[in-house]
C-alpha positions in Angstrom: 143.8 219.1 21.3 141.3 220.0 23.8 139.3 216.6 25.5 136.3 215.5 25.0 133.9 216.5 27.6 133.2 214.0 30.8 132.3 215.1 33.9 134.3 214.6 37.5 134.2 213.3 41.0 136.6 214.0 43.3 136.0 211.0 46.2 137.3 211.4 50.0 137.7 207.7 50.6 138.0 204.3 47.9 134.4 203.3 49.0 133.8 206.6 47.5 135.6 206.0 44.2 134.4 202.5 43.8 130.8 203.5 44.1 131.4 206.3 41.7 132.8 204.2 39.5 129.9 201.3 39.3 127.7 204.5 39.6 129.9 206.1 36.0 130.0 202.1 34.1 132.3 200.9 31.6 132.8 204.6 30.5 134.2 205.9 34.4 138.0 206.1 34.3 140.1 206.5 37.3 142.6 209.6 37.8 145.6 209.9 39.9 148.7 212.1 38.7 147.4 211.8 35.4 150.5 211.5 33.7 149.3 208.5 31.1 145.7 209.4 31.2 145.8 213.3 30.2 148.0 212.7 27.5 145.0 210.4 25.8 142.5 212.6 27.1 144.1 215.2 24.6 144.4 213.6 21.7 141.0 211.9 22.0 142.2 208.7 22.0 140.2 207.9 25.9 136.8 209.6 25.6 135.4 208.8 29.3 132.0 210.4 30.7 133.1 210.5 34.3 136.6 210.9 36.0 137.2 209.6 39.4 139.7 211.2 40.9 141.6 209.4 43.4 144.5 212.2 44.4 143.0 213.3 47.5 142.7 209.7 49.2 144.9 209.6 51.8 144.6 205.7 52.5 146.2 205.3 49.3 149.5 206.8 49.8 152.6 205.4 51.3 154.9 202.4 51.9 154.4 200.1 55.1 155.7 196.6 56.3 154.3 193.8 56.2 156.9 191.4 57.7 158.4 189.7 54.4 156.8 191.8 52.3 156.0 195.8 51.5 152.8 196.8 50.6 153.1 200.3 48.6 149.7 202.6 48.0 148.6 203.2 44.4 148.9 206.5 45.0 152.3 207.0 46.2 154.5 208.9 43.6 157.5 207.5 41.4 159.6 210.2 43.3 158.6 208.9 46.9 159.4 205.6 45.3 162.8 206.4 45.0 163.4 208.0 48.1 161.6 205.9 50.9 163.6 204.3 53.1 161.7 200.7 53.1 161.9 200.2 49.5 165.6 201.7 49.7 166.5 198.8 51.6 164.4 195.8 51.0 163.6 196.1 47.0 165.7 198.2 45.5 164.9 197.5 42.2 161.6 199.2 42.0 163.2 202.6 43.7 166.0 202.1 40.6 163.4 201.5 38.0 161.1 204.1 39.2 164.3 206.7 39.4 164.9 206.3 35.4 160.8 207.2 34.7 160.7 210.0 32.3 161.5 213.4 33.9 161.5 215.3 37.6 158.2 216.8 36.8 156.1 213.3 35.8 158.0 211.2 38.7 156.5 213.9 41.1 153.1 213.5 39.9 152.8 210.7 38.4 151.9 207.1 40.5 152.7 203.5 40.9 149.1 202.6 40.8 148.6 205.2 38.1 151.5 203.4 36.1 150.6 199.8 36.7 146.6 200.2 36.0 147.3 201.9 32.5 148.7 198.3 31.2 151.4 200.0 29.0 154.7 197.8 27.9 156.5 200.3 27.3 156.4 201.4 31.0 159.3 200.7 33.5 157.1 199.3 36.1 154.8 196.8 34.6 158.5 194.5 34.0 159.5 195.3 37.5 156.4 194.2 39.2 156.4 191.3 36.7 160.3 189.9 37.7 159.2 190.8 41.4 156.2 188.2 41.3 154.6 191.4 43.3 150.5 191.2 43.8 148.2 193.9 43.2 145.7 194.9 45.5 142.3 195.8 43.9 139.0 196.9 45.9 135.7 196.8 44.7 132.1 196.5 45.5 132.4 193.1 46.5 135.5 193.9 48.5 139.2 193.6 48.3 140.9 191.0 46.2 144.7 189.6 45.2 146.0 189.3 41.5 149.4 188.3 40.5 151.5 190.3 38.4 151.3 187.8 36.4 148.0 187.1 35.9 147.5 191.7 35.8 148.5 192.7 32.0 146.1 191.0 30.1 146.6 193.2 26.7 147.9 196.6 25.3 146.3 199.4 27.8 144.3 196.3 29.1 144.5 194.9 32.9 142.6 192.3 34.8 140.8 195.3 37.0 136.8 195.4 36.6 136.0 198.8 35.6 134.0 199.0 39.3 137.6 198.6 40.6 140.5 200.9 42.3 143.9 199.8 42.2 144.7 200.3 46.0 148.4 198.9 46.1 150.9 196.4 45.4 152.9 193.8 47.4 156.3 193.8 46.6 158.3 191.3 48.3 161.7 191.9 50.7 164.9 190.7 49.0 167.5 189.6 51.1 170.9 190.0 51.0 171.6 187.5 48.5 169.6 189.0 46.0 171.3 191.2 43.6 169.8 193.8 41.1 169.5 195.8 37.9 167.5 197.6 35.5 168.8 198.6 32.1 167.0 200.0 29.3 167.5 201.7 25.5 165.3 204.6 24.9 166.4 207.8 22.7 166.2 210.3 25.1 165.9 210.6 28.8 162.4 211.7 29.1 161.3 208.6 26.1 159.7 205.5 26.8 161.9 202.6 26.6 162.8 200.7 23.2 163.5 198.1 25.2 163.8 197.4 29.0 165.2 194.7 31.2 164.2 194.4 34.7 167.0 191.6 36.2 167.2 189.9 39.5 169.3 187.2 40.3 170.0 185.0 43.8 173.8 184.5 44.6 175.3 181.6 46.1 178.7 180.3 46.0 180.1 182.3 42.9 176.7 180.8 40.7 173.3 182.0 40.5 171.2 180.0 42.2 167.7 181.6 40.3 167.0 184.6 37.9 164.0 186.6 37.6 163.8 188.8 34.2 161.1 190.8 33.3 161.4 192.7 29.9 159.5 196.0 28.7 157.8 197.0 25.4 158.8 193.5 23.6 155.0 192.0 23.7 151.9 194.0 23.9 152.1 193.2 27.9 155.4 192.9 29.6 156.9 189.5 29.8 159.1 187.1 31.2 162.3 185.7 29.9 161.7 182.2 31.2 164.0 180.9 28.6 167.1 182.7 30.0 166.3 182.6 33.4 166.6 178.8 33.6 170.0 179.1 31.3 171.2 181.9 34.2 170.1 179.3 37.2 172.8 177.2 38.2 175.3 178.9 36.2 178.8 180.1 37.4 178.4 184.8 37.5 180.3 185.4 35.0 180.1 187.5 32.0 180.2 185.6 30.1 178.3 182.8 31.4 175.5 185.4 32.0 175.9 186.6 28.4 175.4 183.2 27.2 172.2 182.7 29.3 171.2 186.2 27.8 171.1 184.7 24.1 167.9 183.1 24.5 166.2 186.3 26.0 164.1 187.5 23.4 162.4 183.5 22.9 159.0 183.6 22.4 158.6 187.1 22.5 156.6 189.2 19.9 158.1 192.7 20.1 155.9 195.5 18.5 157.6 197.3 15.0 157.3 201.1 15.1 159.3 204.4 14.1 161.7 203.3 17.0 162.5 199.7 16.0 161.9 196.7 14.2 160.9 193.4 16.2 164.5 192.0 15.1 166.1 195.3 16.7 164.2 194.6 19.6 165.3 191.3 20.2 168.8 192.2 19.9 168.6 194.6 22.0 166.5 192.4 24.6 169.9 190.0 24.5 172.3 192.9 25.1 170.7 194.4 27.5 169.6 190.9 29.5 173.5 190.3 29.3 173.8 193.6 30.9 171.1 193.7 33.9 172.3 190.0 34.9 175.8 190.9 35.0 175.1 193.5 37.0 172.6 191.8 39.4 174.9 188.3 40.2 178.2 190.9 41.0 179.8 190.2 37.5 
């Protein structure tokens, strides 16, 4: 299908884009690599009057340090996720997650930034940033302001960002060397969305793991913590089996969405599995 007509900015700094999108209102949506938004554009199912598009801001790209922390640009592609050094070696999780995003062609073009502001559960990220406790960076006309991953996915498609705001970065923290790591997900094929998706990160000490993190994708309509396993994985000797165990009570509390691809009880099986999986993985099992 062809979009519905809206007409388009192209800003040269965020002041720019923030004042084009207070100028544009509630019906102003922000571009990047477009790789979530075009797709709804086509079948009709985003019908904005003004796109802001945010490619050609340079302060928006890139990975720096920040000491104990790394600060990554919204703009900065899934395929520069993978490969930059900093992330490489101090959170390694979200260059792993980012390298199992769809195809080549959408992990050159498509964004961080673009991925985390379009609120989707069945995204990799959103569950990354979520076990991470990473902050996003947002930026708009009253200035610049913090919001926790987990205070970010507010609903499906939904975030916490004012429609006068840009998604500028987010603030991942360093893991040290006592942090292990995995993401594991089910999808059909290698370009899908996930079915289901576990994003794992556990602490090691002395042959136990001494704290989980788990953040699971497309099992709510935002992604969501497994608190219930992660306190059954803390303290716990890392062992498959012990880890397993933990893993039963992964899909607690969750409401997973039924579609062509699975039923919720499908999903919650698969949420255990795979939780069993990613922890095993992550503690050295």
């Amino acid at each position: 299908m062809i979009p519905s007509k809206f007409d388009y900015v192209r800003p040269a700094s965020v002041d720019d884009a923030v004042r084009a999108l207070a100028d544009g209102g509630d019906d102003a949506k922000v571009i990047a690599g477009g790789q979530s938004l075009l797709p709804l554009l086509r079948l009709r199912l985003a019908n904005p009057d003004l796109l802001v598009d945010v490619g050609g801001i340079e302060e928006l790209h890139g990975v720096t340090d920040h000491g104990d922390s790394l600060l990554v640009g919204a703009r900065t592609t899934h395929y520069q996720v993978v490969h930059d050094p900093l992330i490489a070696e101090h959170c390694g999780l979200l260059a792993q997650a980012a390298g199992t995003v769809a195809d080549p062609a959408v992990r050159h073009r498509g964004t961080i930034g673009g991925s985390l502001a379009h609120g989707d559960p069945a995204g990799d990220l959103p569950a990354v940033v979520l076990a991470l406790d990473a902050i996003m960076i947002a930026r708009g006309p009253s200035g610049a302001r913090e919001i926790p991953a987990a205070e970010f996915f507010v609903d499906y498609l939904t975030t916490a960002l004012a429609p006068d705001e840009v998604l500028t970065g987010v603030r991942v923290p360093k893991l040290g060397g006592d942090w292990g790591y995995r993401y594991e997900k089910f999808h059909r094929t290698a370009q899908a969305w996930a079915i289901v998706g576990v994003a794992a990160l556990a602490r090691r000490s002395n042959g136990h793991v001494a704290e989980a993190r788990i953040g699971l994708t497309n099992m709510g309509s935002v992604p969501v913590r497994a608190r219930a396993a992660e306190a059954a994985a803390a303290g716990v000797q890392a062992t498959r089996a012990a880890l397993g165990a933990a893993a039963a009570s992964a899909a607690d509390g969750t409401e997973p969405p039924a579609d062509l691809h699975g039923a919720p009880d499908y999903r919650r099986h698969l949420a255990r599995v795979l939780t069993g999986r990613a922890l095993a993985a992550a503690a050295g099992a």
